[in-house]
N, C-alpha and C positions, 0 to 999 in steps of 0.2 A: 504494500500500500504506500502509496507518494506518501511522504514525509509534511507537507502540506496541508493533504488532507486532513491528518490525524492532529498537527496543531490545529487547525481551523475548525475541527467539529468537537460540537457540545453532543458530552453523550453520556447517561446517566444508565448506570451498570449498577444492580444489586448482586453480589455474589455470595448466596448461602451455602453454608459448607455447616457440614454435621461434625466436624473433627477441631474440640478447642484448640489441638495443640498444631495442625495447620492454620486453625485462624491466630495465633497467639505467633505463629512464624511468618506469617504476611504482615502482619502489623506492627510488631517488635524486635523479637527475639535475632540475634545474627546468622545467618545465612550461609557464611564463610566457609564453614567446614560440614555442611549438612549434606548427607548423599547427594538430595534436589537442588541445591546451592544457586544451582545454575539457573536450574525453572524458577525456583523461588526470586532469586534477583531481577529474569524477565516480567514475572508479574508485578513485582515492586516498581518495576520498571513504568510500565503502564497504569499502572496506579499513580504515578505523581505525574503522568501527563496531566493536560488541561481538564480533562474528563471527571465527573462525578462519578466515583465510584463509591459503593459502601459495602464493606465485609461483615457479615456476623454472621454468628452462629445460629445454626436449626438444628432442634433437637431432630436425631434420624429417624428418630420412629413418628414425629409428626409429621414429618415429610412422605407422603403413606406413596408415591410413586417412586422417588428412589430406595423407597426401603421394600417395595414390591421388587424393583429390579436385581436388590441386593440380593435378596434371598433367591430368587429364578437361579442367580450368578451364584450360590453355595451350591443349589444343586444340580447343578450342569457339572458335569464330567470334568472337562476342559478349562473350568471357571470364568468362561464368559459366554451369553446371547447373542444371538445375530436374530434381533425385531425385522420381518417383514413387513410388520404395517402395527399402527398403533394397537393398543389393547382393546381389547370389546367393551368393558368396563369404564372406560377412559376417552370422557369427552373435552375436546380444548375450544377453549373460550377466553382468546384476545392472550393467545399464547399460556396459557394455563393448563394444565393436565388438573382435571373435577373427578374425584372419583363416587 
């Protein structure tokens, strides 16, 4: 993406993550010697662009679509899904999964 673009656009990102101690390393903690170091830093990265972003925390089991996918992904052989088309259960409204 042109360099450009991304100074010049207002864009307001909520990033809920189920994991305090991923959200406690986007926000604080050092980065420097962390396996992820690196992805960690890229997102740090884009979080001090011009951009509105906001991190916190969701409890995983209030989040009743990725904690459905979590479990699909424990019992899968291979430990991951391949979704051909959204869930039957699972209607989206203005980018929302309602279940």
């Amino acid at each position: 993406m042109d360099n450009q673009i991304i100074e010049h656009t207002t864009l307001h990102l909520i990033v809920e993550i189920d994991d305090m101690m991923e959200v406690a390393l986007l926000k604080h903690q050092s980065v420097v010697s962390h396996p992820l170091g690196m992805l960690l830093a890229n997102w740090r990265s884009l979080i001090n662009k011009v951009w509105v972003i906001e991190v916190r925390h969701i409890i995983h089991e209030g989040n009743k679509f990725t904690d459905h996918l979590a479990n699909l992904a424990q019992e899968s052989n291979n430990g991951f899904i391949i979704l051909e088309s959204p869930f039957e259960s699972c209607s989206f409204t203005r980018n929302r999964c309602l279940w």
